[in-house]
N, C-alpha and C positions, 0 to 999 in steps of 0.2 A: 445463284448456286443452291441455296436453300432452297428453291421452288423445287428446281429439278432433284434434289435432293427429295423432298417429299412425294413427289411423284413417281420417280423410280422406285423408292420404298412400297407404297401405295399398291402399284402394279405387279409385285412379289406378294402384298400380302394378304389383296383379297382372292388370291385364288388359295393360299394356307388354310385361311380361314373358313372356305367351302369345304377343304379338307376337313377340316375339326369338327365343323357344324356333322360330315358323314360319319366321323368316325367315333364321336360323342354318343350319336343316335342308334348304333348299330354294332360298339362295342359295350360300351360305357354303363353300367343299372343308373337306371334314376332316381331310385331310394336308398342308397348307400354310400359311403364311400368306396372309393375303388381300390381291392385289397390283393385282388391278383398280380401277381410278377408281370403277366402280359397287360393288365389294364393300366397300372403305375405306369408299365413303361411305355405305354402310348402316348400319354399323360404327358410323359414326362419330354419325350422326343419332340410333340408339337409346340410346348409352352418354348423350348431351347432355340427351335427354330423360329417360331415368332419373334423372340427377344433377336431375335440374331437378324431379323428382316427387320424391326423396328429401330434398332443401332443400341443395344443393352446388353451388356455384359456385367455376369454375373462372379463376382469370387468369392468364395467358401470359405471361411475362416474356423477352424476346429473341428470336430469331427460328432456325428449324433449316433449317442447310444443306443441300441438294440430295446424294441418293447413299449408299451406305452407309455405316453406321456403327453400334457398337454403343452402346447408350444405356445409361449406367447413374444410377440414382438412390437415394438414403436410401430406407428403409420403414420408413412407418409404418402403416397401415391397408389392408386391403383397397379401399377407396377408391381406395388409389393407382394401381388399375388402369384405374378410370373417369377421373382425371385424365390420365394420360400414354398410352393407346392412340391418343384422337383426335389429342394433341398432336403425335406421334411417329409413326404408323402401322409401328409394330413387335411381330412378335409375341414374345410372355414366354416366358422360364425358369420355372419357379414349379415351387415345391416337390410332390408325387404328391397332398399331401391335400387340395389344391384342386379337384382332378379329383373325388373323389369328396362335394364339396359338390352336396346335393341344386340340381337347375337348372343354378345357377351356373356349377357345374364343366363343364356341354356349353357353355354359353356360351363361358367362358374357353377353351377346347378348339378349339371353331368360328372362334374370335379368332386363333387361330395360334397357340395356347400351347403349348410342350412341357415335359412334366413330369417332373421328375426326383426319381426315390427313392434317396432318401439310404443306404436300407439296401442297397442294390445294390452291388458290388465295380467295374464294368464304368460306374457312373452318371455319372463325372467323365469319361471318356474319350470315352463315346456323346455325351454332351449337349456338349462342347467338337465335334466329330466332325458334328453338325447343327449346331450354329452356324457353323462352316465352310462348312459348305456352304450355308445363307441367305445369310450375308453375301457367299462369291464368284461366288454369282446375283442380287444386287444390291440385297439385304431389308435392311430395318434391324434390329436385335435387340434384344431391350431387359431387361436383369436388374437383381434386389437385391444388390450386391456383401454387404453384412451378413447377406445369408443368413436372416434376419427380422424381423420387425416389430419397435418399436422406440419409446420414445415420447423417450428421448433420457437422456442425450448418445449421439451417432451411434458403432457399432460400425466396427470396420474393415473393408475389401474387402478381399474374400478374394482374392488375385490369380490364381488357376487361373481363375477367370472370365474372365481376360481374357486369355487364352492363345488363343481365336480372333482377336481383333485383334492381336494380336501378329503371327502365323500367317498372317494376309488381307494387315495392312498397311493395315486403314482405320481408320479415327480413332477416337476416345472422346467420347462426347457424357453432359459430365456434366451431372446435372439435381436440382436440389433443391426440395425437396419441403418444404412448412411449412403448417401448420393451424393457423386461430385457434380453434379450440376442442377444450377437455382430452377433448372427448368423442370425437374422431376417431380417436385409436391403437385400434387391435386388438390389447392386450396381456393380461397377467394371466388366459390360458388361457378367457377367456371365450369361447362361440361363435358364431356367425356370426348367428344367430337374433338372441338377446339380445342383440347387439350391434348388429345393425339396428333392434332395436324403438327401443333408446339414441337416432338419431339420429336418427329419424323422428321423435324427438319435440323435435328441436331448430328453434328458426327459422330460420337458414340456419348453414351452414358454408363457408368459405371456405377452397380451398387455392390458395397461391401457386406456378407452377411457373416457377424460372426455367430456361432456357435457356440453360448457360453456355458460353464458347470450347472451341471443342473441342479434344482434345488428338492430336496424331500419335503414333504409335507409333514410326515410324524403326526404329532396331535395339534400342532399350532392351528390358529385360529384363521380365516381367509384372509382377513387385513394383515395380519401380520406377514404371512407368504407372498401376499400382494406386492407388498412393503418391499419385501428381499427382492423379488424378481424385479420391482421397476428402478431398486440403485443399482441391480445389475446390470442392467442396459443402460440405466443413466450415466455411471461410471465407465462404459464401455463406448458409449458415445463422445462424450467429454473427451478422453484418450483422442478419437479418432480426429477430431475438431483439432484438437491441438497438433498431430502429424500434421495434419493437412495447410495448418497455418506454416508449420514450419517448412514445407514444402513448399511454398507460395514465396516465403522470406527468401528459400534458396535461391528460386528459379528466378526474382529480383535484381538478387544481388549478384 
């Protein structure tokens, strides 16, 4: 069942995909994020259907203010780029070896992603240095403070991340992230292939994205705002573990 399951996914989604690949190159700039009503919502249509051919469904938990802000969220899966783009309409930090995933990486590219190599002297300064500059032309930005994927307990944020908000003066939109199925992290060095065959052969996956209060920056210092956004999410994740167990007890007994 799972075979045929993966296969019939498989055969819906590489022809999306030739969709995106046309519709990436020929709508999409490739040095920006994408900030038109019509480019969002291309954006936004293909990433819905994808998640919808791959078996993920996405729910929305709270509601995002109007204006910029940087977005930050837990990681755990590549996934989590199909969950939070449409939510958000922000483009990514993401680490250089996403860029060079076969497809994907022009996707995520055409998405408004900028990628940053770690092995670079100059990579924290540039990439703080464009986020600056999105966010005081009125984008929203969106990064993994933990710096990778993650299937849990949650790593800490890194605070140099959020030295552009600091720096602009606009808020922190923290967001967490939670998967009912052990299948969803992208951990344990495995690749991107074998890691999408994994899912495809699942019946559905559900990730919950809440939308939590955002936080001001004022004059406080980046660790300190760092600090605030990751017990935001850490308390908001905690919460979710715990329904989820209680759920489990029910469905037992």
């Amino acid at each position: 069942m799972r075979l045929l399951r993966r296969l019939y996914r498989l055969i819906r989604l590489l022809p999306h995909i030739a969709l995106g690949l046309w519709r990436a190159a020929t709508i999409l700039p490739h040095d920006r994020p994408p900030r038109s009503l019509r480019e969002w919502d291309t954006v936004r249509r293909w990433i819905y259907r994808a998640l919808d051919i791959v078996g993920v469904d996405v729910r929305v938990h709270g509601q995002l203010p109007d204006g910029p802000a940087l977005v930050v969220a837990n990681h755990i899966s590549w996934l989590d780029l199909g969950a939070l783009i449409p939510v958000v309409d922000a483009g990514f930090i993401a680490k250089s070896e996403l860029a060079r995933w076969p497809v994907l990486g022009f996707l995520i590219a055409r998405g408004g992603t900028v990628f940053i190599d770690r092995r670079g002297n100059d990579s924290a300064a540039r990439i703080t240095r464009e986020m600056i500059r999105r966010l005081e032309q009125g984008d929203r930005v969106a990064v993994f403070p933990e710096g990778m994927t993650n299937r849990g307990p949650m790593r800490r944020f890194h605070p140099r991340l959020f030295e552009a908000a600091r720096a602009t003066g606009v808020p922190i939109q923290p967001v967490a992230l939670h998967y009912d199925n052990d299948v969803a992290p992208f951990v344990d060095h495995i690749g991107f292939v074998p890691h999408l065959w994994r899912v495809l052969g699942e019946r559905r996956i559900t990730v919950d994205v809440w939308l939590l209060a955002p936080i001001h920056t004022g004059d406080r210092d980046r660790r300190s705002i760092a600090r605030s956004a990751e017990e935001a999410v850490r308390e908001q994740l905690k919460a979710a573990t715990v329904a989820t167990d209680d759920e489990r007890s029910t469905v037992q007994g």
